[in-house]
Backbone as CSV, one residue per row, in Angstrom:
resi,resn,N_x,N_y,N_z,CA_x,CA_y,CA_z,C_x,C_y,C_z
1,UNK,29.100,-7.361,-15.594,29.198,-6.798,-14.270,27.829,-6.405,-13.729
2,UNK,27.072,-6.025,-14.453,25.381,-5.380,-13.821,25.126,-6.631,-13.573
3,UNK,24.956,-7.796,-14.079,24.329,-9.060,-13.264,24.867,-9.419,-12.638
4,UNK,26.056,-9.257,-12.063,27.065,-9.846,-10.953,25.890,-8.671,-9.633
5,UNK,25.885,-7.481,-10.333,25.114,-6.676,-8.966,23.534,-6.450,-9.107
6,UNK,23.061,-7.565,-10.036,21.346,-7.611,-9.861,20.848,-6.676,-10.286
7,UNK,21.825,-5.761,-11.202,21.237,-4.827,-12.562,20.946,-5.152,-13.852
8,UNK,19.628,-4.813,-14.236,19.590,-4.813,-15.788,19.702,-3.924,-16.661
9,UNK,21.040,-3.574,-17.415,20.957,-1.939,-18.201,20.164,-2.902,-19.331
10,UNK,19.774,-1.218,-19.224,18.733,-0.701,-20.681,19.238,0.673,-20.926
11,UNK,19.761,0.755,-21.978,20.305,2.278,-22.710,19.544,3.212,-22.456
12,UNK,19.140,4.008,-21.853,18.179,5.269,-21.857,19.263,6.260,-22.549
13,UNK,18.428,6.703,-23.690,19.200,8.340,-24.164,18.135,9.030,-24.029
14,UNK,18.940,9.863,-22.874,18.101,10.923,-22.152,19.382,11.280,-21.304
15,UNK,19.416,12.766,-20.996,20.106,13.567,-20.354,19.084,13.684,-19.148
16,UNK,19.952,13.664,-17.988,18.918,13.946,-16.080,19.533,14.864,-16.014
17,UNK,18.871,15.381,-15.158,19.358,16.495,-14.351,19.154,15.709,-12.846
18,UNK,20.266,15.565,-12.369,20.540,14.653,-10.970,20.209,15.118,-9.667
19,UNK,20.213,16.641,-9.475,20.257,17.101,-8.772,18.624,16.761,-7.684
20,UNK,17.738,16.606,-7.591,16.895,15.896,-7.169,16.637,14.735,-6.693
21,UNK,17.454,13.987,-6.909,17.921,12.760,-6.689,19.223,12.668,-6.069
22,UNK,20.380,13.745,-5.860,21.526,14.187,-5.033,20.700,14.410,-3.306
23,UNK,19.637,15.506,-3.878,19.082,15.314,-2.308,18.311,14.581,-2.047
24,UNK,17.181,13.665,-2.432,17.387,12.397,-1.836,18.430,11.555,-0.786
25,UNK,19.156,11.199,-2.013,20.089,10.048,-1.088,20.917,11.005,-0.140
26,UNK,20.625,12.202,-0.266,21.439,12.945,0.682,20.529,12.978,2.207
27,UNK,19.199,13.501,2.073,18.124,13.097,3.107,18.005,11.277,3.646
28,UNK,18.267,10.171,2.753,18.638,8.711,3.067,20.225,8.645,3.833
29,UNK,21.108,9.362,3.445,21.967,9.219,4.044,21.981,9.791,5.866
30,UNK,21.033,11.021,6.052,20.842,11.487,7.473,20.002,10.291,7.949
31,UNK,19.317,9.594,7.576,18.564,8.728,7.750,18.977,6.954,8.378
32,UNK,20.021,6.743,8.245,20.518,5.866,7.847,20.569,4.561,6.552
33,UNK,19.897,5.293,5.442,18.990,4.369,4.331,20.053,4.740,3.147
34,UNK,20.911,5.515,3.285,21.771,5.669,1.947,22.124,4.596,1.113
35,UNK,23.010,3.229,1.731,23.036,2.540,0.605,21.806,1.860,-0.048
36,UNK,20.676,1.782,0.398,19.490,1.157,-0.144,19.175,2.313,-0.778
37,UNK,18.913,3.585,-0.990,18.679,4.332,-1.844,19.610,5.245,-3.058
38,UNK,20.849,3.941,-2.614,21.488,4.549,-3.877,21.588,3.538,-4.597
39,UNK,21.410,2.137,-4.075,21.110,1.058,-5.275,19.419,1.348,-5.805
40,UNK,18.787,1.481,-4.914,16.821,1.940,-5.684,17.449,2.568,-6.872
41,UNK,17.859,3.892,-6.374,18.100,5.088,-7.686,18.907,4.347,-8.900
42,UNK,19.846,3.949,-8.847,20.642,2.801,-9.861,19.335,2.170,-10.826
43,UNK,19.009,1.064,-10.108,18.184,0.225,-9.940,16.920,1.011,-10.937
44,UNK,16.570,2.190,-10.241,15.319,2.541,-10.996,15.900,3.672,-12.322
45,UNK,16.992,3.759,-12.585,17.875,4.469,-13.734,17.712,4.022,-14.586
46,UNK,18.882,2.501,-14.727,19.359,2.033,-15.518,18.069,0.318,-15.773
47,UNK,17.428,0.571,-14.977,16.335,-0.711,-15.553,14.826,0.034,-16.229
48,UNK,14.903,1.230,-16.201,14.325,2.044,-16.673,12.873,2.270,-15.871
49,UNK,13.056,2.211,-14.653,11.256,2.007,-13.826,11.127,3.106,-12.833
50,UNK,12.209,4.264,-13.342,11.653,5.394,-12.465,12.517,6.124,-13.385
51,UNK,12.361,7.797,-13.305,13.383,8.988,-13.617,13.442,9.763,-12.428
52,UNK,15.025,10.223,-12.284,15.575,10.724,-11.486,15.047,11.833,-11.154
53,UNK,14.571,12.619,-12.304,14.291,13.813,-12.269,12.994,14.241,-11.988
54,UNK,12.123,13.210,-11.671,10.929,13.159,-11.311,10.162,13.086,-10.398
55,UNK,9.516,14.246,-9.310,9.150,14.034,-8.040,8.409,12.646,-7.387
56,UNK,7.409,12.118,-8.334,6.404,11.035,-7.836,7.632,10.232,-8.176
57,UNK,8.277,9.810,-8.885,9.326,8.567,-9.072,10.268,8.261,-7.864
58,UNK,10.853,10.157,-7.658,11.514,9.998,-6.354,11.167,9.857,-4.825
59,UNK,10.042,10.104,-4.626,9.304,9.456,-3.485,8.572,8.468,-3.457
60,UNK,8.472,7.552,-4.686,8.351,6.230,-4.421,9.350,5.324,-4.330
61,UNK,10.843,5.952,-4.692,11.707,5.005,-4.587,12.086,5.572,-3.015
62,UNK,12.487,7.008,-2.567,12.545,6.511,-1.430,11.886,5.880,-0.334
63,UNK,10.008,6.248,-0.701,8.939,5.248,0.311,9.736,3.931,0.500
64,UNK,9.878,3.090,-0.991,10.313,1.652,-1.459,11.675,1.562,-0.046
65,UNK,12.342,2.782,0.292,13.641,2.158,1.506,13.240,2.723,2.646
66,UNK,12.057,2.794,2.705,11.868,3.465,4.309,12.035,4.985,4.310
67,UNK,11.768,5.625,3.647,11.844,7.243,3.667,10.777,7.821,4.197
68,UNK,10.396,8.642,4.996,8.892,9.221,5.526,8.637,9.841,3.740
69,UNK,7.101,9.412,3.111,7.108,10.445,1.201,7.047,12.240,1.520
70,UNK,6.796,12.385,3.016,6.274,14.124,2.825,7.734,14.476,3.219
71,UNK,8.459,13.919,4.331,10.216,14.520,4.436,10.602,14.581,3.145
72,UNK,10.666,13.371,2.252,11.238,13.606,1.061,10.792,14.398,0.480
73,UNK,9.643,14.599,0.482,9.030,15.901,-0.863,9.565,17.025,-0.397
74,UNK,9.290,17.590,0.826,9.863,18.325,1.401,10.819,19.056,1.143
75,UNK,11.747,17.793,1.670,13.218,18.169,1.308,13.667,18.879,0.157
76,UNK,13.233,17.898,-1.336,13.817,18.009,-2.446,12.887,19.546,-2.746
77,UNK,11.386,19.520,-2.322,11.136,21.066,-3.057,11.589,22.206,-2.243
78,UNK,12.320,21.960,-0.922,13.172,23.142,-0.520,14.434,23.066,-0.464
79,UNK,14.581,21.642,-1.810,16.352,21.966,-1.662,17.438,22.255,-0.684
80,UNK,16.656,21.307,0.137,17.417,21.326,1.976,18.893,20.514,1.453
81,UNK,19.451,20.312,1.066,20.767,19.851,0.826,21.648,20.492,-0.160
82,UNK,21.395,21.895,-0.261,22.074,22.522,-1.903,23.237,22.706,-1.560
83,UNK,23.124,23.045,-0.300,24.829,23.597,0.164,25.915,22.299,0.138
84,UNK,24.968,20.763,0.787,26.078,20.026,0.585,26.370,19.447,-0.938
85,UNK,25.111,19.477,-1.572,25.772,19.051,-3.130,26.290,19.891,-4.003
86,UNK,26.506,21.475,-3.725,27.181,22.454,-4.024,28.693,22.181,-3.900
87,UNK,28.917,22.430,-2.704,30.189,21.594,-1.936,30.546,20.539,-2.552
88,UNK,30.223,19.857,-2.963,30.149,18.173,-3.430,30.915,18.485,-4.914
89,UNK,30.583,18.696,-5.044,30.407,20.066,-6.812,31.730,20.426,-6.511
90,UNK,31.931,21.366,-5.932,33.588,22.199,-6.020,34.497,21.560,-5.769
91,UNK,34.371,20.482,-4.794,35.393,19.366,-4.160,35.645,18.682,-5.688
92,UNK,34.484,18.410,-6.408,34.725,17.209,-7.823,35.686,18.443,-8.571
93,UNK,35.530,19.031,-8.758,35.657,19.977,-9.805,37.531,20.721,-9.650
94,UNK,37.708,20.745,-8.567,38.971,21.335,-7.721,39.863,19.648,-7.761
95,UNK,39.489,18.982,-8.091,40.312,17.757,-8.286,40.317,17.005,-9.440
96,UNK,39.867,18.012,-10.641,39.580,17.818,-12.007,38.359,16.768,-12.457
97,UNK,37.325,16.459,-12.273,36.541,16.098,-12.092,35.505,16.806,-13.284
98,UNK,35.237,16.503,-14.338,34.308,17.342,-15.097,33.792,16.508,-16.190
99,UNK,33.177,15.618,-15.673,32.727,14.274,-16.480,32.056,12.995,-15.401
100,UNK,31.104,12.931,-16.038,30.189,11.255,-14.947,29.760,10.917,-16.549
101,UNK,30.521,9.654,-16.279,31.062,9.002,-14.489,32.640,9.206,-14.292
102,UNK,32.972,9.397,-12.841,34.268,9.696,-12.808,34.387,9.079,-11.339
103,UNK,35.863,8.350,-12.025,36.274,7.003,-11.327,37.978,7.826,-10.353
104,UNK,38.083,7.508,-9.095,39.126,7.854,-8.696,40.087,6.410,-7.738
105,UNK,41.231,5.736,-8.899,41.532,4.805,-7.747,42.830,5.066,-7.144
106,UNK,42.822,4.707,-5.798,44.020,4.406,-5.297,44.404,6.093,-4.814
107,UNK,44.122,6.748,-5.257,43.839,8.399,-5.273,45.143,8.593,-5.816
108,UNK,45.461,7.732,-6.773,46.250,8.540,-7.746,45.888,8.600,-9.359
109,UNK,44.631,7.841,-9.468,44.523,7.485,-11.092,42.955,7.939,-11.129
110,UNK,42.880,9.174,-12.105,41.438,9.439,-12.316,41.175,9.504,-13.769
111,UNK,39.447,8.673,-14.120,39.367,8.067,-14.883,37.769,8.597,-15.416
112,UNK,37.687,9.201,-16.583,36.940,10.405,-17.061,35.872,9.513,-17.906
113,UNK,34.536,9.688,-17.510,33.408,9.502,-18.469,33.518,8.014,-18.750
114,UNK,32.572,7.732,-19.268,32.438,6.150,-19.502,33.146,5.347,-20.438
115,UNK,34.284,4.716,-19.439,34.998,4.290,-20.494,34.823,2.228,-21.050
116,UNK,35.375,1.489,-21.711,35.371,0.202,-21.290,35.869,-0.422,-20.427
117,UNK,35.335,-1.636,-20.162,35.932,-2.571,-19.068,37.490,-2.556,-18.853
118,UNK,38.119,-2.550,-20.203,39.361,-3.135,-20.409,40.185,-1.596,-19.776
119,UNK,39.765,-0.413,-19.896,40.486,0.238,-19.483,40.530,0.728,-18.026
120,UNK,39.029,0.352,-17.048,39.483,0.218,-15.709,40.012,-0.783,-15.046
121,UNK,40.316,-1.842,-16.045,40.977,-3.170,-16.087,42.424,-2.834,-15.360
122,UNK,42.716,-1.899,-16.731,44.543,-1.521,-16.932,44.939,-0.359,-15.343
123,UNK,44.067,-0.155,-15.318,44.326,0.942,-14.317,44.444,0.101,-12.546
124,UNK,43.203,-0.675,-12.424,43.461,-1.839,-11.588,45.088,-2.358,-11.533
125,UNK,45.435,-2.838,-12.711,46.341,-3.694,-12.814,47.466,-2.713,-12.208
126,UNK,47.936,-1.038,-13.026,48.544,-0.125,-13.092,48.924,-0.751,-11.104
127,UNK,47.720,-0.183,-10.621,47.837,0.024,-8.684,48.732,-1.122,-8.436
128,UNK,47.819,-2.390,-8.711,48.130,-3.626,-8.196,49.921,-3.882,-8.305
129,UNK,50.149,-3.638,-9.325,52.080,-3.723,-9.294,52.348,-2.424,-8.816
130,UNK,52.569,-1.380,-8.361,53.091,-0.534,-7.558,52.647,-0.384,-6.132
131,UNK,52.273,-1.669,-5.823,51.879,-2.148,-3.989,53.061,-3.258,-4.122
């Protein structure tokens, strides 16, 4: 599936702290640049050519989609978006949500932490016969 979407995983074991990268694509999203900076962030994750958690990483990936680099710095060192990824936070959490990655389909089937193919397979399938 990552080469179907022009990803290359590489295992990183390492724990992020996301939240720096929440406001980002949250400042790309006022912007109109959200989906290009949420494939960059992907993109620079899981191919291993940036960390999330890292100021110079995160204003070169958003420069890389058109981001002004001083709005972004900005932003993320005054945490101009806490309230909406706070929010973001209680909404996950109030709908049982306490695990990433967390998959919600059809908004009846939620699907906790990283599981295999075969089991968002079954869950697909689950929807598909009760339509």
């Amino acid at each position: 599936m990552a080469d179907a979407a022009g990803l290359e995983m590489r295992h990183r074991d390492v724990i992020i702290n996301s939240r720096r990268a929440l406001g980002a694509a949250e400042l790309a999203r006022e912007r109109g640049r959200f989906d290009e900076m949420h494939h960059a962030l992907f993109k620079a994750h899981w191919e291993g050519s940036g960390k999330l958690e890292d100021m110079e990483d995160l204003v070169r990936i958003g420069s890389s989609v058109g981001l002004d680099a001083d709005e972004l710095r900005t932003s993320i060192e005054e945490d101009r978006y806490a309230g909406v990824i706070d929010e973001n936070r209680q909404i996950a959490s109030s709908v049982g949500i306490n695990a990433i990655p967390a998959h919600i389909f059809g908004r009846r089937y939620l699907v906790l932490g990283a599981q295999p193919y075969e089991a968002l397979k079954e869950v697909v399938d689950r929807l598909q016969e009760s339509q």
